[in-house]
N, C-alpha and C positions, 0 to 999 in steps of 0.2 A: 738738514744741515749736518749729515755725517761725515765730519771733517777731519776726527780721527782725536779731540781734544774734548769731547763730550765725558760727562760724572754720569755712567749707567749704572753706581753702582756703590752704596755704601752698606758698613755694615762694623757693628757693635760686637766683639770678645762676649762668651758668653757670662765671666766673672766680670763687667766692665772694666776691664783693666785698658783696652784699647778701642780705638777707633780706625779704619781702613776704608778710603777710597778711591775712587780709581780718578787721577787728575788729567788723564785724557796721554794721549802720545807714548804707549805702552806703561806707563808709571805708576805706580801704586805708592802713596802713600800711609806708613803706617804711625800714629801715634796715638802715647799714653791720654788715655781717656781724662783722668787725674790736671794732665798740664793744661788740656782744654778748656777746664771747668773754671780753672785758677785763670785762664787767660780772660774768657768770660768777666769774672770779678776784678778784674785788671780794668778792664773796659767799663766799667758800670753797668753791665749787664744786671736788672733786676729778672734773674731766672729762678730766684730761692732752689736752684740745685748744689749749694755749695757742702749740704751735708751727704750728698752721694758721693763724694773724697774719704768720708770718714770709713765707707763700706768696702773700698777696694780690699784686695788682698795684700796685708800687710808681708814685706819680705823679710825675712830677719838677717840680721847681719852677718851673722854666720856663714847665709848661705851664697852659694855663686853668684856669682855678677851680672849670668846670661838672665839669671831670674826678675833682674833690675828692668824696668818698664823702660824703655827707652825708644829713639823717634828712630823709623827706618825709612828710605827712598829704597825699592825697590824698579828695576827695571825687566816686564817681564817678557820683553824681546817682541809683542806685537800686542795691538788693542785688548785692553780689558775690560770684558763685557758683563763679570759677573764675581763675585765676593762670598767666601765665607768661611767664620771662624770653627772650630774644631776643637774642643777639650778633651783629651784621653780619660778614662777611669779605669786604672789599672785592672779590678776585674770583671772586665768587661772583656773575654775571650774573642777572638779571629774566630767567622763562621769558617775560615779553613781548617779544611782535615789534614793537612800535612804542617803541622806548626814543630816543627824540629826546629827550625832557623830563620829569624828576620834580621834585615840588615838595619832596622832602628827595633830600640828600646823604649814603648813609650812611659813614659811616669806619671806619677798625679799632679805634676807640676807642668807637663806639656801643653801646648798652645802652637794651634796648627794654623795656617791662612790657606785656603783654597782661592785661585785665580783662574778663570775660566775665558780662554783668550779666540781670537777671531778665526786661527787657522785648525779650531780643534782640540786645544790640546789643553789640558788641565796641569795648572802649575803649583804643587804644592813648598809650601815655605815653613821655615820655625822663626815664629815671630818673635821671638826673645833675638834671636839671632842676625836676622833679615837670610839665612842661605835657604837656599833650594834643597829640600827633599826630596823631591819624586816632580818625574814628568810623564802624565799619566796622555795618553796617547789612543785612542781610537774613534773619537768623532770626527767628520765627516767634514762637520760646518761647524758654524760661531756655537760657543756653548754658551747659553742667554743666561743661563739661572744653575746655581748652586747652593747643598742646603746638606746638610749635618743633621746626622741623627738625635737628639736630644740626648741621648741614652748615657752617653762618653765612649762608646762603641767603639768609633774612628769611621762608620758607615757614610760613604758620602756618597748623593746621587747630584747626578747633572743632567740638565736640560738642553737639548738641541734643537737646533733648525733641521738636522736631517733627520729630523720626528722620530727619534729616539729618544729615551732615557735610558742612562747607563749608571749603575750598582756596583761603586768598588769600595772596598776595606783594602784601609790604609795601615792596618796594621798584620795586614796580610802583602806588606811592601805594594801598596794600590793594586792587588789583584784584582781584575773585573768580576765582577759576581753573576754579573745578568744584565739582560738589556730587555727594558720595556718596551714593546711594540703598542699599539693601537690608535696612536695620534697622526691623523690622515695629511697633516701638514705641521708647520715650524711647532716648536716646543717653546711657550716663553717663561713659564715659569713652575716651581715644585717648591713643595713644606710639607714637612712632616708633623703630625702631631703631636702634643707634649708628650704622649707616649711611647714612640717610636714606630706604634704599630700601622700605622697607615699615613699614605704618603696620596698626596694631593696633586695634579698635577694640571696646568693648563698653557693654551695655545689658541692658534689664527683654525681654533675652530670655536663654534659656539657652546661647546660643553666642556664640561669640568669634569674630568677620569680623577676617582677615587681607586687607590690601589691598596690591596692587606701584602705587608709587605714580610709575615710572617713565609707567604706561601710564593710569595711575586707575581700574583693574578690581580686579575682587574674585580674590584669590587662592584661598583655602580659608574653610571655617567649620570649627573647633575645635568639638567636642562631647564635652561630658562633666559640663559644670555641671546641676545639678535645679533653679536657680532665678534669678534675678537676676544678672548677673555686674556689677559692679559699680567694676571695679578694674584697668588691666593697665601693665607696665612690660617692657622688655625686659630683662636683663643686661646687664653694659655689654661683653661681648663680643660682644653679638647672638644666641648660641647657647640663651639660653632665653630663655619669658616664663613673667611669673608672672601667675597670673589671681586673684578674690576673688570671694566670691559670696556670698550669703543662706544659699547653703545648706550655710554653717558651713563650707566649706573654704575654702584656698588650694593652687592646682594647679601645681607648676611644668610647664611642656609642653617640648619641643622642636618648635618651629611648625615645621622645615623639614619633618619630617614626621608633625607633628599627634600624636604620641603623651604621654600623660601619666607624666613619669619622678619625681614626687614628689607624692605629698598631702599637705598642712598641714591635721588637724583640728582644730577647735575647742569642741567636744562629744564626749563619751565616754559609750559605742557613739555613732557617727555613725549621722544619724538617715536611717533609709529614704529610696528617693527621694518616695517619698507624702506622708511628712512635710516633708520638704526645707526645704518652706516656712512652717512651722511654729514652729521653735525660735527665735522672734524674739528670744529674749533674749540667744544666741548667732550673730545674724547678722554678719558680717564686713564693717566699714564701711569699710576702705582697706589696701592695700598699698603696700608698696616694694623699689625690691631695692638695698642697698647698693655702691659702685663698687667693693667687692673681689671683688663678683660671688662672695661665699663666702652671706650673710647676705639674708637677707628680713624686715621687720616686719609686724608684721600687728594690726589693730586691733577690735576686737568688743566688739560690747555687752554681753558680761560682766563690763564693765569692768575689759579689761587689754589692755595691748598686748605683744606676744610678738617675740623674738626668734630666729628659725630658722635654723639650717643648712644648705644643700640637701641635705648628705650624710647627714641626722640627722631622722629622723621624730619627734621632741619637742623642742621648744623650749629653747635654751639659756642662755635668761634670760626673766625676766616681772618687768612692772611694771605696778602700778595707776593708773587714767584712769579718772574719769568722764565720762559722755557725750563721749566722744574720735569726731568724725567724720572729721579726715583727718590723714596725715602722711607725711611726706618726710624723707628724708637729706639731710644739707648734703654741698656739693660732692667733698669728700674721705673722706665717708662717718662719719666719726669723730662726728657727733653727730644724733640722730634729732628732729625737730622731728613737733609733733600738734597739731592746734588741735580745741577743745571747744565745745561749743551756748552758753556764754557770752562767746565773743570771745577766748580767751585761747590763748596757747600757750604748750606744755612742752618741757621738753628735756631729754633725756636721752645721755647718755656711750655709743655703741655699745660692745657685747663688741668686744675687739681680739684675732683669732688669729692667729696665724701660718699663713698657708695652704700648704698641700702640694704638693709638687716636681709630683706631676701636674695639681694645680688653676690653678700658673703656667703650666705648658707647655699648658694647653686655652686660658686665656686670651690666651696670647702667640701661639699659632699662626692666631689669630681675629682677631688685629691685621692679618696681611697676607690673611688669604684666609678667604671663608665657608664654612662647616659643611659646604655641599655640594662646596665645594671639599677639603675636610680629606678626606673619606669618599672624594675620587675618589684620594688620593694612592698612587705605587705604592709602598706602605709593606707591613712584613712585618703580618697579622692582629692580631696581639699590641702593635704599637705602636699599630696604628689605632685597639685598642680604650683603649688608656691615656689617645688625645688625643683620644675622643669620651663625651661625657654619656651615662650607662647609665643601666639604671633600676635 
């Protein structure tokens, strides 16, 4: 049903200040996150997200007006097939060597939108503004998936159907930096981890390419999906990723090294790998993993989108969605946005747990040092294993 008015694509500011998705017929709409929530409570939405208002970034009066959260329509001239926001951190230097002259200035107040459209061509915006920045120019085919560096860098990679990945800083006026080779067909999706330092990437193959993106070589390939993988995010501690695929699973991994410490099925008996590709009516059309790093959603054409645990092999809530093809957590995790083959999106109130003295301490110890750093510590066996992901 690509009819040209399809939602493949939302996506959350990383201060929650907005919300952007794509309402299908080249359009993008952008709005403050803020008027959402108040519309919500308008409606009698019981979502108890109304204290995520109090967190936005407050503007002062003082300052400019561009800075004012305000609702934009964007028109970006043909389908948009992919989303994402962008925050500068001033010292955060251009990996270019010739930095004499850029034609923007970014600040610690900038807020970028990337649009990733059907004939190729990446379209950047300043969302305080709705104008166009930059029109970044060298794919091929449809650019499926876009994704920002954590860092405030301005580092943005995109994902292709003509199985490439391309590396441009945007504050190198969108210089290309490099292009990733190794994906034998379409590219559908890339994340970076909370760190910047490795970039995830998958596609209409059955493996998942791990990239260090210090050096722009291929790290590892993840094997374990029988069809498609479709889908990846990392936890926001960096310690896991989750993958999605056709063939009715979602796998959470531990990429440092490559093993799979959780399956999300979505067919019962899970179907052969023979089959794999088969159960289209249960294929898995997007993930995410919430910022409590407890929670994963998961989307499929059985029309429902699922609520998981890592700790918990069956789903801990289910809600009904027709033709649901993507969806994302807002910034603080507390509400799950989807958008559907008619242009629209849903929202729903995440489950709220209380997560566990050992789920804080794996998280909090990921904050100063990586996984492979956790494993080297000279800790006694029994605490190592409380602050590392088991299967």
């Amino acid at each position: 049903k690509k009819c040209g008015r399809e939602n493949w694509t939302v996506a959350f500011a990383p201060d929650g200040s907005y919300l952007a998705w794509s309402q299908g017929h080249r359009i993008v709409k952008l709005v403050p996150w803020a008027q959402c929530l108040n519309n919500f409570l308008l409606h009698g939405t019981k979502n108890g997200t109304n204290a995520v208002s109090t967190r936005l970034p407050r503007q002062s009066s003082e300052s400019s007006q561009k800075n004012k959260p305000c609702e934009h329509i964007i028109d970006c001239g043909d389908i948009v097939w992919s989303l994402a926001f962008g925050s500068s951190v001033p010292e955060k230097q251009s990996r270019c060597v010739n930095i004499e002259w850029h034609r923007f200035k970014f600040g610690q107040d900038q807020l970028l939108l990337a649009t990733g459209l059907n004939n190729g061509r990446i379209k950047i915006w300043d969302v305080y503004t709705g104008k166009l920045l930059l029109n970044l120019m060298d794919h091929t085919e449809v650019v499926r998936d876009l994704t920002f560096a954590p860092d405030g860098s301005l580092i943005l990679v995109s994902a292709s159907r003509d199985k490439t990945l391309r590396v441009w800083d945007l504050k190198d006026d969108g210089n290309m930096m490099k292009v990733l080779r190794g994906h034998p067909n379409w590219v559908y999706g890339c994340a970076f981890s909370p760190d910047s330092s490795i970039l995830c990437s998958v596609g209409a193959s059955k493996a998942v390419f791990l990239w260090d993106m210090d050096k722009y070589s291929m790290l590892r390939k993840l094997e374990g999906h029988h069809n498609d993988v479709v889908a990846c995010e990392f936890s926001p501690d960096g310690a896991l990723l989750a993958t999605a695929s056709y063939d009715t699973r979602v796998y959470v991994w531990d990429p440092h090294i490559g093993v799979i410490l959780r399956e999300f099925g979505h067919l019962f008996p899970p179907p052969t790998p023979i089959f794999a590709g088969g159960a289209n009516d249960r294929w898995v059309r997007s993930m995410a993993f919430s910022q409590d790093g407890l929670h994963v959603a998961s989307l499929a054409d059985d029309r429902m989108v699922r609520f998981w645990r890592i700790d918990e092999e069956y789903p801990v809530q289910v809600a009904p969605l027709n033709n649901g093809l993507c969806c994302t957590f807002s910034t603080d995790g507390s509400v799950l946005a989807a958008g559907t083959q008619d242009g629209s999106v849903y929202f729903w109130a995440t489950p709220r747990q209380v997560s566990s003295l050992q789920h804080l301490c794996r998280m909090a110890i990921r904050r100063v040092m990586p996984t492979s750093q956790v494993k080297n510590l000279p800790i006694p066996c029994k605490v190592l294993e409380f602050l590392c992901y088991q299967i």
